[in-house]
VEXDREN-2710 file (C-alpha; in Angstrom, 1 decimal):
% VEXDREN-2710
k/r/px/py/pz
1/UNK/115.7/93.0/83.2
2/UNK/113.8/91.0/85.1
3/UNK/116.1/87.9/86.7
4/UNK/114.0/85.5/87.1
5/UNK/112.9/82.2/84.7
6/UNK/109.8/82.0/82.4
7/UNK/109.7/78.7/84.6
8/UNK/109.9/79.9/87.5
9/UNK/107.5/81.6/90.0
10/UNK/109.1/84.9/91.5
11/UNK/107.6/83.6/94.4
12/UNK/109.2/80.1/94.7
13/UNK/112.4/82.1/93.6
14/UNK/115.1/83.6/95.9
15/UNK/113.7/86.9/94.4
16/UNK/116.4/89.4/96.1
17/UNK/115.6/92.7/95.2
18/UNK/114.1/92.7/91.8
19/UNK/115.1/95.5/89.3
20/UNK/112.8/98.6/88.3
21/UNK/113.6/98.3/84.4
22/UNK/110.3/95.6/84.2
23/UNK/108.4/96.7/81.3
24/UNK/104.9/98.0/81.8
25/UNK/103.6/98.4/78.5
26/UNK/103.5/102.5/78.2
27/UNK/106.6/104.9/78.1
28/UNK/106.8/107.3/80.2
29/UNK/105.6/104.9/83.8
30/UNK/108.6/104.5/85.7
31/UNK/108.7/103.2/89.3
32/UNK/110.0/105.6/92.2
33/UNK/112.7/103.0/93.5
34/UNK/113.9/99.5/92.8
35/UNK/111.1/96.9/94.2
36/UNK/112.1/95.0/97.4
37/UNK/110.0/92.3/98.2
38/UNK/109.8/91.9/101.7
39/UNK/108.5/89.1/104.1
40/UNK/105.5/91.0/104.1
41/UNK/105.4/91.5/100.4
42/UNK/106.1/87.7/99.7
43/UNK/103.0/86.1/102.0
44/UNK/100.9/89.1/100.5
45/UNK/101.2/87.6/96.9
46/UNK/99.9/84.9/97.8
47/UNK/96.9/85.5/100.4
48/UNK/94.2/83.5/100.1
49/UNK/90.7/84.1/101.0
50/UNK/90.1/84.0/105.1
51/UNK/87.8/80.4/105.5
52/UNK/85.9/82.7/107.8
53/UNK/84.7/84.8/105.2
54/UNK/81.5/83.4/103.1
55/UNK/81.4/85.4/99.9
56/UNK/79.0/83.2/98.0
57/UNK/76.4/84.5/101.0
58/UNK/76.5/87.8/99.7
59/UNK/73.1/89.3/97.5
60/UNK/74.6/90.5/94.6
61/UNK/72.9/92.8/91.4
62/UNK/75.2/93.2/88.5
63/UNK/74.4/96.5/86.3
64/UNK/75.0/97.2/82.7
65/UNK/74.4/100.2/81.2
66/UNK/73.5/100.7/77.7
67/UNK/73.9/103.1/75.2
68/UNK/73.7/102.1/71.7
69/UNK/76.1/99.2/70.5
70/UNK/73.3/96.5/70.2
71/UNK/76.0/93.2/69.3
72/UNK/78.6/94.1/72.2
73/UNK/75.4/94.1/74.4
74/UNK/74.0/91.0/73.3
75/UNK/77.2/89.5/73.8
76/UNK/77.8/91.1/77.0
77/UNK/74.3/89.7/78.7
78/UNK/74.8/86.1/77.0
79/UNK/77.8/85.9/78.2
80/UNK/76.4/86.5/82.2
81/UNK/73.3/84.1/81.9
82/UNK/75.6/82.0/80.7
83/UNK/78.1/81.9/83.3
84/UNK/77.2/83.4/86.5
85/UNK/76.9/81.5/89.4
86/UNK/75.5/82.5/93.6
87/UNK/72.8/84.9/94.5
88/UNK/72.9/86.9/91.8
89/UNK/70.1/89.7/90.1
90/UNK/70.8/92.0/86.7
91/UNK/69.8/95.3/85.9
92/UNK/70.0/96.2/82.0
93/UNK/69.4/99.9/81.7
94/UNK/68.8/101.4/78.3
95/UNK/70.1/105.1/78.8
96/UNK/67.6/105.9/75.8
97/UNK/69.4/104.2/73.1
98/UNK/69.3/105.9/69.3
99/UNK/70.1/102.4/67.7
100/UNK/66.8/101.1/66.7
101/UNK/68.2/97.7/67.2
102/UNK/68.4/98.0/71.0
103/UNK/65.0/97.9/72.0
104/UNK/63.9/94.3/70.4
105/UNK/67.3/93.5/71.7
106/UNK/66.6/94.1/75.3
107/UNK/62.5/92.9/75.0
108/UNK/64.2/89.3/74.4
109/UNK/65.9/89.3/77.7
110/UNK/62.6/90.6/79.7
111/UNK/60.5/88.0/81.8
112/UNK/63.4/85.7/82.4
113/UNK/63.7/85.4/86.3
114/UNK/66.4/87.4/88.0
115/UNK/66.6/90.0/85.1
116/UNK/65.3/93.9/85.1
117/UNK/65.0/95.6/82.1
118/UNK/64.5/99.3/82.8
119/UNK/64.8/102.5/80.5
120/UNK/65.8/106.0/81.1
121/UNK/62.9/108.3/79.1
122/UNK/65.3/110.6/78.3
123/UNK/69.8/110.7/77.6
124/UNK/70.7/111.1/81.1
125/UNK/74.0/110.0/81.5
126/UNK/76.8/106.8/82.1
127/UNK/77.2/107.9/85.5
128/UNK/73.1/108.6/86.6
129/UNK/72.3/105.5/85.0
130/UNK/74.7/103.6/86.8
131/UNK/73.4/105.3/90.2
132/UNK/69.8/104.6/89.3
133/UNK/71.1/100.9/88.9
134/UNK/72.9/101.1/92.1
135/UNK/70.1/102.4/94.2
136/UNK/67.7/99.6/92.1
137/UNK/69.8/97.2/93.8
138/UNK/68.2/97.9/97.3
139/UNK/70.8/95.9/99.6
140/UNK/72.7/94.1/97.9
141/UNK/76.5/94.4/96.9
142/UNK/76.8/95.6/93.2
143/UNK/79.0/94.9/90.0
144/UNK/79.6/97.2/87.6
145/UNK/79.7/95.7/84.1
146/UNK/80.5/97.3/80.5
147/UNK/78.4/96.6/77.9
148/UNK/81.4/96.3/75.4
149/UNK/82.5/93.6/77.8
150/UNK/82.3/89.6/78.2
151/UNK/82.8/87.5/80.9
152/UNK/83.5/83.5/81.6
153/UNK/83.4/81.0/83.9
154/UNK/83.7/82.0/87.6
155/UNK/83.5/85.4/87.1
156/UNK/81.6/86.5/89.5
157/UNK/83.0/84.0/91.8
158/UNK/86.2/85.5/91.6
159/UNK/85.0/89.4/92.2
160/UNK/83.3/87.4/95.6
161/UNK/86.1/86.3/96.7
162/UNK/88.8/89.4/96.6
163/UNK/86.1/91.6/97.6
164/UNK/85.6/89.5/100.9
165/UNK/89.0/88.5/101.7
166/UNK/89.1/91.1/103.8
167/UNK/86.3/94.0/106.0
168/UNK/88.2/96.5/104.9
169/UNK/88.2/95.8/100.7
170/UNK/86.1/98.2/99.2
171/UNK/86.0/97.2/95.6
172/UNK/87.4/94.2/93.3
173/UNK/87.8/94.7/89.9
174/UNK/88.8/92.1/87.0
175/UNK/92.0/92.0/84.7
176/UNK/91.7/91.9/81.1
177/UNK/93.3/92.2/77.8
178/UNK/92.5/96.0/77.1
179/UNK/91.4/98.1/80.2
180/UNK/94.6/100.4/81.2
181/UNK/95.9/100.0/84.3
182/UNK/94.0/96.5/84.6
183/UNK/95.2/95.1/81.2
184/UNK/97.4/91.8/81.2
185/UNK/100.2/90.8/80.8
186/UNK/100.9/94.4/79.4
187/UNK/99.7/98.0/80.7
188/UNK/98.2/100.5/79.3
189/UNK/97.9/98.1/75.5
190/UNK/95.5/95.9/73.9
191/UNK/96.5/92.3/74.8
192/UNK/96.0/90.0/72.2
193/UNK/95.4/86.3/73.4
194/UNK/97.8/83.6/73.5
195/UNK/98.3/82.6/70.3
196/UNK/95.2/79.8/69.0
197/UNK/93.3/80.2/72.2
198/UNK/89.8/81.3/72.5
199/UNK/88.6/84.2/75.1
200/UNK/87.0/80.9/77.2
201/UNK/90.8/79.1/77.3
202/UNK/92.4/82.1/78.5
203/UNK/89.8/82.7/81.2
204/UNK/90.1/79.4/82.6
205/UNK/93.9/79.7/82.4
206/UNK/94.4/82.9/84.2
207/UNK/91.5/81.3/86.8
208/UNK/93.9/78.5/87.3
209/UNK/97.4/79.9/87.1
210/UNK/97.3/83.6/87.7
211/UNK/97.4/82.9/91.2
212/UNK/95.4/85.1/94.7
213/UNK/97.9/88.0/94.3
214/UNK/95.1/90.6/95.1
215/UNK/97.5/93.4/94.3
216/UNK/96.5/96.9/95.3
217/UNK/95.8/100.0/93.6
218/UNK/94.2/103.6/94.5
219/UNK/91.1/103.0/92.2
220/UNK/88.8/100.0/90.7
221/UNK/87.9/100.4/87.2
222/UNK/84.2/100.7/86.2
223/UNK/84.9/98.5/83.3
224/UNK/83.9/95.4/85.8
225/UNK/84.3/96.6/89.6
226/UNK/82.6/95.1/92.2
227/UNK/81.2/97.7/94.9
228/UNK/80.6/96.2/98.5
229/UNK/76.5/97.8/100.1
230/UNK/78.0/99.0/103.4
231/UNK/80.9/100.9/101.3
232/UNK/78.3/102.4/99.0
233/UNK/76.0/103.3/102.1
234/UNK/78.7/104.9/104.1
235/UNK/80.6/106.7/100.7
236/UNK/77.3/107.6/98.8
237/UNK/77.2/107.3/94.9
238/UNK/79.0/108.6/92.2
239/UNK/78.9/112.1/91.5
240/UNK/77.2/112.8/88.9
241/UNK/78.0/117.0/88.8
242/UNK/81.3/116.6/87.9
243/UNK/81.6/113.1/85.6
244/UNK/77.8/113.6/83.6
245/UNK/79.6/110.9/81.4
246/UNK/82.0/108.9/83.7
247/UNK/85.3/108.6/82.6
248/UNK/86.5/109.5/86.3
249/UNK/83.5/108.9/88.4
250/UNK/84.5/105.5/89.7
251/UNK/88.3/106.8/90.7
252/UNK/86.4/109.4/92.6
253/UNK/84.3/106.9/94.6
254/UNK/87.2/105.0/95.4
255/UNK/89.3/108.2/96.4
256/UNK/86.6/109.0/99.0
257/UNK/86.5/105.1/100.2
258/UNK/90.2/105.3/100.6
259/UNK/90.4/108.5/102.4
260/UNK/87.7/106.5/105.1
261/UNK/90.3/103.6/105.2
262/UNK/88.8/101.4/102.2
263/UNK/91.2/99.4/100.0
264/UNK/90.4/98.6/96.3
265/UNK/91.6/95.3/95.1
266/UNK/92.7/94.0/91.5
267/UNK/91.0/90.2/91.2
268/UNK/94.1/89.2/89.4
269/UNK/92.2/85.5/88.0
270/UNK/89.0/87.0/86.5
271/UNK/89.6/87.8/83.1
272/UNK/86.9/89.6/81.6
273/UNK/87.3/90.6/77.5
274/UNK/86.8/94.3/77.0
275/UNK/86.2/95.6/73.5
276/UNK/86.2/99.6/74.5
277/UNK/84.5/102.6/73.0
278/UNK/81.9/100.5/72.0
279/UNK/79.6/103.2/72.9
280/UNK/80.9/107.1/72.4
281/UNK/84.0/106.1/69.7
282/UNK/87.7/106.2/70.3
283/UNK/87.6/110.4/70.1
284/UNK/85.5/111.0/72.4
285/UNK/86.4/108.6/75.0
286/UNK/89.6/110.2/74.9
287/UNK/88.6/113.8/75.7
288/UNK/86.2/112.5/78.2
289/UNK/89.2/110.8/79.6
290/UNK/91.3/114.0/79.8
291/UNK/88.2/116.5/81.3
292/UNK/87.6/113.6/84.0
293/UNK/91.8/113.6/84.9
294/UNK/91.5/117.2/85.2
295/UNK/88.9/117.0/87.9
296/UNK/90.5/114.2/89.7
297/UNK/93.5/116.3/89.5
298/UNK/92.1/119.2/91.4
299/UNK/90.3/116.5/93.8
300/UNK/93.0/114.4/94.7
301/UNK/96.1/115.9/93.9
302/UNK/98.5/112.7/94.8
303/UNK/96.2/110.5/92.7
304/UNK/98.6/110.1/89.9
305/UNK/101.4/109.4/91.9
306/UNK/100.1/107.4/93.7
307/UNK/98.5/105.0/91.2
308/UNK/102.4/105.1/89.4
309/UNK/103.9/103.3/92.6
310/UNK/101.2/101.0/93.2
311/UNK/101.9/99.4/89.6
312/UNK/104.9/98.5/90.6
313/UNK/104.0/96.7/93.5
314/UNK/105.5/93.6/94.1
315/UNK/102.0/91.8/94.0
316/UNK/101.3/93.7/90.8
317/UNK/104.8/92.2/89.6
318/UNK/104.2/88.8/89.9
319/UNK/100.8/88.7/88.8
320/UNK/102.3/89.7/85.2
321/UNK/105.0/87.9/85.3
322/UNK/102.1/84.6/85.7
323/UNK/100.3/86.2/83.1
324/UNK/103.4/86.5/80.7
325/UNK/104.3/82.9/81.5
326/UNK/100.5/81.6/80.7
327/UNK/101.5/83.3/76.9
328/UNK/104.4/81.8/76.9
329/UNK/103.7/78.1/77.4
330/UNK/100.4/78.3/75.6
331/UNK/101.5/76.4/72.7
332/UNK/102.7/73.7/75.3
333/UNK/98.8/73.6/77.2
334/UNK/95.3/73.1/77.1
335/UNK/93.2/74.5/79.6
336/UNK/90.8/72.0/80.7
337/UNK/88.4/72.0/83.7
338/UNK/89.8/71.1/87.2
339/UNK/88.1/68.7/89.1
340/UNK/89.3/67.5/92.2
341/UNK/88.6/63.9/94.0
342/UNK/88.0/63.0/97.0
343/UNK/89.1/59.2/96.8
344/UNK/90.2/56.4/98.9
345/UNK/92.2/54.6/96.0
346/UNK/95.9/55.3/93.9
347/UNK/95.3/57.2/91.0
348/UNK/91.8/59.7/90.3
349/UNK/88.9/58.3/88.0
350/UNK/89.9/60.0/84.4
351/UNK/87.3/61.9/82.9
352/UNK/87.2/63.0/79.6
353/UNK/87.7/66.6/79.1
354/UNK/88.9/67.3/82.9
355/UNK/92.0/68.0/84.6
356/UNK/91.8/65.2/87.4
357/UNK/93.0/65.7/90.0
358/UNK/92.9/64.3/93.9
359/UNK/93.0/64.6/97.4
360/UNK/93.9/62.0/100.1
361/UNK/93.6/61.7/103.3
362/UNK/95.5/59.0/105.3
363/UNK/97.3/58.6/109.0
364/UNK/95.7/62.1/109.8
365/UNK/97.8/64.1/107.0
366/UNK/95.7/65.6/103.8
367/UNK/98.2/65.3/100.6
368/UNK/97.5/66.7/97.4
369/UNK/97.8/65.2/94.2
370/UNK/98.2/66.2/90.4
371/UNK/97.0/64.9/87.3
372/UNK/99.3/62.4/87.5
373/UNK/98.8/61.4/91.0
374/UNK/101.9/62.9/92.3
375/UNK/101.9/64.0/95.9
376/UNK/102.5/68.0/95.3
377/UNK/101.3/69.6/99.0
378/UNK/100.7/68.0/102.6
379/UNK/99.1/69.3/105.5
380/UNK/98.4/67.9/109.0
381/UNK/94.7/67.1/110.2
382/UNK/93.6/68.9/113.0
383/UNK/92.2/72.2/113.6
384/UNK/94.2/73.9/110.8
385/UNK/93.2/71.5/107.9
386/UNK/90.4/73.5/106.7
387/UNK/92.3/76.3/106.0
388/UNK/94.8/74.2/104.2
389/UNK/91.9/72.8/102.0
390/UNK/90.1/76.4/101.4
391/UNK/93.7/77.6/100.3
392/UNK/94.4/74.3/97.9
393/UNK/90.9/75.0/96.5
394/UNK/91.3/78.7/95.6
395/UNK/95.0/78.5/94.5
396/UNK/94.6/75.5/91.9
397/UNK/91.5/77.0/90.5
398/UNK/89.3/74.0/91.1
399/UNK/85.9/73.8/89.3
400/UNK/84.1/71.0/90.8
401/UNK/85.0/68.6/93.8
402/UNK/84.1/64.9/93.0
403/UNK/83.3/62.2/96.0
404/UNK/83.8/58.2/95.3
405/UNK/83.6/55.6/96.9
406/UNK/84.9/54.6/100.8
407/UNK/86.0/57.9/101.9
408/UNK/86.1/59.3/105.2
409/UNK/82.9/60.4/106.1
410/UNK/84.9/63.5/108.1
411/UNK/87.3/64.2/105.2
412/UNK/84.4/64.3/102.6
413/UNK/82.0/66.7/105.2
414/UNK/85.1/69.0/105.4
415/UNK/86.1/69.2/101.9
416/UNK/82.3/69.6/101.0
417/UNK/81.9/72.8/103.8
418/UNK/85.1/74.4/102.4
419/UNK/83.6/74.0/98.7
420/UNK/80.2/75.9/99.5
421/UNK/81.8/78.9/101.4
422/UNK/83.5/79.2/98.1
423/UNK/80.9/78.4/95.7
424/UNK/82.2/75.3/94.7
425/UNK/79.9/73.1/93.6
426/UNK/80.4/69.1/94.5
427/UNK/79.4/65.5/92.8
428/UNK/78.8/62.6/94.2
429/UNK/80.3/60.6/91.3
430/UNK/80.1/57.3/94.0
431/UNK/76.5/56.9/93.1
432/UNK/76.8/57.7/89.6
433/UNK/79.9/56.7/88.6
434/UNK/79.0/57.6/84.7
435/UNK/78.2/61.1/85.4
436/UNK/80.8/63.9/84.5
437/UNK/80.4/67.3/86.8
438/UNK/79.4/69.5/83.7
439/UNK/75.9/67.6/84.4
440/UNK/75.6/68.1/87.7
441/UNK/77.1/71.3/87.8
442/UNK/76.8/72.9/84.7
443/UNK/75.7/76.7/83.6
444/UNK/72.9/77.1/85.7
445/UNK/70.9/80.6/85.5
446/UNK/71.6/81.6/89.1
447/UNK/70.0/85.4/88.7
448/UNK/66.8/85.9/91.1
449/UNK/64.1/88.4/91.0
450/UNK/64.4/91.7/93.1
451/UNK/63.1/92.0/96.5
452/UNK/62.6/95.9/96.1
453/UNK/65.0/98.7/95.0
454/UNK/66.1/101.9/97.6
455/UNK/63.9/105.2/97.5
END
């Protein structure tokens, strides 16, 4: 068993090695040898985003595929105007629906800005739809979203930052509670949620506490995988031949990105509900599922293997083990959203409905508060301090940054750059001290119109 406290982080622990009898959630998944976590392994888990990297500068066209299934698709695309944030477009693509409730579905959603509705004229496919929506996208980098799926705040965000924390990241894709390999806290099972939380509570949990593990695996999963443009231009699409249907076609891709040196990255604090077989039925999924394995078999024929050690990565380890201890203390919490000050006095403004919390900066040393204005990290001004901040920002799963009154005009200009790389978006509560971020910085429709799709 697993030696470590629901209390305490595995990597604030003296970890040692930690034993291979961790349960994954499906018999038969062992792990090859006992998982050491190295030096290596340690500052991996916790790898924040480079402060060089931009990701909120990158075009972005999110694609969901529809067949049938006309509730999980309304849910699906309220869910994204709702909450998506950055240069973002959408491509809804009706793979000629035989639910008669689909089309007035989809006509509601045409004519807003930043939203294509197209239509295949005839049943051609998951996996020709989805490359018709990736070649629609022209340049930008796309995201692959499930219409049986729904997303919350900073989703998109999240995807951003894993896929760019590093050139040679291929794809990102989201945790959830029923998507295999990708489900949390338990593999291969359908998670329920902690117990009286809503989807929204749980998002914002795992955004806060799930931590920038990025663990590794062979493959994304289509279910919500984002897909960097140069990746796509130098691997080509998926192949449509051998998965008509999917169910196989995105493990393919990211075979053929790995075997050019492309990594493929779990986003281990984007939690994105997934209903499943929303679309074909539990039956058929299933023997799509085993004729796309066969394939990938004869493709790749260490594929299996090597997707069994990967889930037991130390990475993978302890971003389950967060998960499992976001259940746990559930009863005890409230996720609430975190706003962090930049102020010159004692104790944060309170704000009703926020986690408060605050950052100082005095005799050239940035401290960082909590809600209760304890000092919980320090770093030293000076060339370093922006990283320090970026880190902070990411790590704590901060929402908004706030700026009162007499700050340092070179603190508040760095905290404010760090913030936009990261799509952060920042109040000035100094000149209107009665206004809480959610007006400011609420759920803006971000989505822009398409400059032009590829030939």
């Amino acid at each position: 068993m697993l030696d470590i406290r629901i209390d305490q982080d595995p990597i604030e622990a003296e970890c040692g090695p930690i034993a291979a009898s961790i349960e994954i959630g499906r018999p038969g998944l062992q792990p090859k040898m006992p998982m050491q976590p190295t030096l290596g392994a340690l500052a991996s888990a916790e790898r924040p985003v480079p402060v060089e990297v931009e990701p909120m500068q990158r075009e972005v066209a999110v694609i969901v595929p529809v067949y049938n299934a006309a509730d999980g698709v309304a849910r699906c695309l309220d869910s994204v105007l709702a909450h998506t944030t950055g240069p973002c477009r959408l491509i809804v693509i009706d793979d000629a629906s035989t639910d008669p409730a689909i089309a007035p579905l989809l006509q509601r959603y045409r004519g807003i800005a930043g939203i294509d509705i197209l239509a295949n004229e005839e049943n051609r496919g998951f996996t020709a739809t989805v490359n018709r929506g990736m070649r629609h996208a022209g340049d930008a980098d796309v995201v692959l979203l499930n219409a049986d799926t729904e997303v919350a705040a900073h989703w998109l965000t999240g995807l951003r930052r894993a896929a760019c924390c590093a050139a040679d990241v291929a794809t990102a894709t989201a945790v959830s509670d029923n998507a295999g390999a990708f489900s949390v806290p338990e593999l291969e099972r359908e998670n329920p949620l902690p117990p009286g939380w809503t989807f929204a509570q749980t998002a914002r949990a795992l955004w806060q506490s799930a931590g920038h593990a990025y663990p590794q695996l062979p493959t994304g999963n289509g279910f919500c995988m984002y897909i960097r443009r140069e990746v796509l231009d130098e691997v080509g699409l998926f192949d449509v031949e051998a998965f008509p249907q999917g169910y196989g076609e995105e493990n393919d891709f990211c075979q053929r990105a790995s075997a050019r040196g492309y990594r493929h990255l779990i986003a281990g604090n984007v939690f994105v509900a997934h209903a499943r077989s929303q679309s074909f039925g539990i039956e058929r999924r299933e023997r799509l599922g085993r004729t796309g394995m066969q394939v990938l078999r004869e493709r790749w024929p260490d594929y299996e293997a090597d997707v069994g050690a990967m889930l037991f990565s130390f990475e993978r380890r302890v971003l389950d083990w967060r998960v499992r201890r976001i259940h746990a203390m559930a009863p005890q919490m409230q996720p609430l959203p975190r706003v962090l000050h930049l102020h010159a006095g004692e104790h944060p403004p309170l704000l009703s409905g926020y986690d408060s919390w605050m950052i100082t900066m005095h005799n050239q040393e940035w401290t960082l508060h909590g809600a209760h204005a304890e000092p919980l990290e320090s770093a030293a001004a000076g060339p370093l301090a922006s990283r320090h901040v970026s880190e902070w920002l990411q790590r704590h799963g901060f929402e908004w940054v706030a700026f009162g009154d007499g700050v340092d005009p070179g603190a508040a200009k760095l905290l404010a750059v760090q913030a936009r790389r990261l799509g952060i978006p920042a109040l000035d509560i100094s000149a209107h001290p009665q206004t809480e971020p959610g007006a400011s910085a609420g759920s803006t429709n971000a989505l822009r119109s398409f400059n032009g799709e590829r030939p």
